[in-house]
N, C-alpha and C positions, 0 to 999 in steps of 0.2 A: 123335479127332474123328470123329463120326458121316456119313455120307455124305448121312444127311439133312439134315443140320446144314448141310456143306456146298453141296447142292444151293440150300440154302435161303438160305444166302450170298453166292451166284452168281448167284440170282436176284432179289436183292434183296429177300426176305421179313423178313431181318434184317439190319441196318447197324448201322455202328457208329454211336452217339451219346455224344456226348462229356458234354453236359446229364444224362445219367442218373444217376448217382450222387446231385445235387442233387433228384431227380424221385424217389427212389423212395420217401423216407417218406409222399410223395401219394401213391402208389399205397397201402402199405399204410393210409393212413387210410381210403381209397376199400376198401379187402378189410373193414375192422372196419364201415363205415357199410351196406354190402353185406351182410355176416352179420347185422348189427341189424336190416335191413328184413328178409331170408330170417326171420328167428325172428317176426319180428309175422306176415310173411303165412301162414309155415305157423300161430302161433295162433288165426287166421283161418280156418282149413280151406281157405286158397289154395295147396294145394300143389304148383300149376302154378308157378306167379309162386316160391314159396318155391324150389324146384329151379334157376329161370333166376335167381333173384337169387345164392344160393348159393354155384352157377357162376362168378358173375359176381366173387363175394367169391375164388374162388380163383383166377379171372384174374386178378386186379391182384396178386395175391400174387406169383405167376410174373412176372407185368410187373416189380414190385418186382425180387426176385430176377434178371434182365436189366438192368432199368437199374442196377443197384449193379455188374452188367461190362460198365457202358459198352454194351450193344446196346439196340436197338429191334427192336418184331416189328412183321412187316405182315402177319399171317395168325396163327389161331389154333392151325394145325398145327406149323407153324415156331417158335413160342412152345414149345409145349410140346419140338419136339425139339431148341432149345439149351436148356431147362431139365436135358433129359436129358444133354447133352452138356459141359453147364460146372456141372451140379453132380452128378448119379446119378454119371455115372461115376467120378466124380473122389471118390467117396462121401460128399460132403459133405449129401445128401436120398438116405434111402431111393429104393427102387425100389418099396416099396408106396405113398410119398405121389405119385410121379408116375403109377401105376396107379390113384390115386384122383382124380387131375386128368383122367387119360384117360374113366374113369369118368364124372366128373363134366359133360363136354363132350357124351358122348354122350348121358345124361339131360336134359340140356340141347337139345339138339338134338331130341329124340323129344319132350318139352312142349311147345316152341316152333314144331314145325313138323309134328307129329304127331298133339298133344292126347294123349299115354301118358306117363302120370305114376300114384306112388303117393305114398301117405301116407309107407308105409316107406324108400322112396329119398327121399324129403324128409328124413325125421328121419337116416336115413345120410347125410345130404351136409351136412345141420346138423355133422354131425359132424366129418368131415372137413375140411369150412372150417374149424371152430375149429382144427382140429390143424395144416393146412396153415399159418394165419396164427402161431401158435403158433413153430411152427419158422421161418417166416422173420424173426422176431422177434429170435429167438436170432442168428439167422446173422446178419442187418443191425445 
């Protein structure tokens, strides 16, 4: 178990939730309805909005993935590091699909609160969402 993980448990960033198992096929329908809007607004040449949607579709994948072990996040840092810590390590998700969520937060972050976005990270992160939902699909 990761120190960040832990930190993060200590401080209440992540609890246990007992409701999450029952929670998580809403998340992933919320990652697929996510991807759907990401693909209109990037046909749109909105490839601000298509990046933050995107993101947003591989957030709730990760939520998914969490509540199927019982936790909840309260921070999107701590998300991704029990994602890394109750499945990378355990090699149940690559280390490149959680390199593409890390990825995908900081694009996120730089459109959102930046205005730096491209086309090309738009259509890479279209990407990624598909594969990230993709895989939690299998594993749920």
């Amino acid at each position: 178990m990761s120190e960040y993980f832990q930190d993060c448990l200590k401080k209440g960033k992540i609890k246990k939730f007992s409701r999450g198992q029952e929670l998580a096929s809403k998340e992933l329908r919320l990652a697929a309805e996510d991807l759907k809007s990401a693909k209109i607004s990037f046909s749109q040449n909105n490839f601000r909005w298509s990046i933050i949607q995107a993101y947003y579709s591989m957030f709730h994948v990760a939520r998914a993935l969490l509540y199927a072990k019982n936790y909840r996040e309260k921070s999107h840092f701590c998300l991704i590091e029990a994602i890394k810590t109750l499945y990378v390590e355990k090699k149940v998700i690559s280390t490149f699909l959680i390199e593409a969520l890390i990825k995908a937060k900081n694009l996120r972050e730089a459109a959102d609160y930046y205005g730096d976005f491209s086309k090309i990270n738009a259509a890479n992160l279209l990407d990624k969402a598909k594969e990230f939902i993709d895989m939690a699909e299998k594993i749920l």
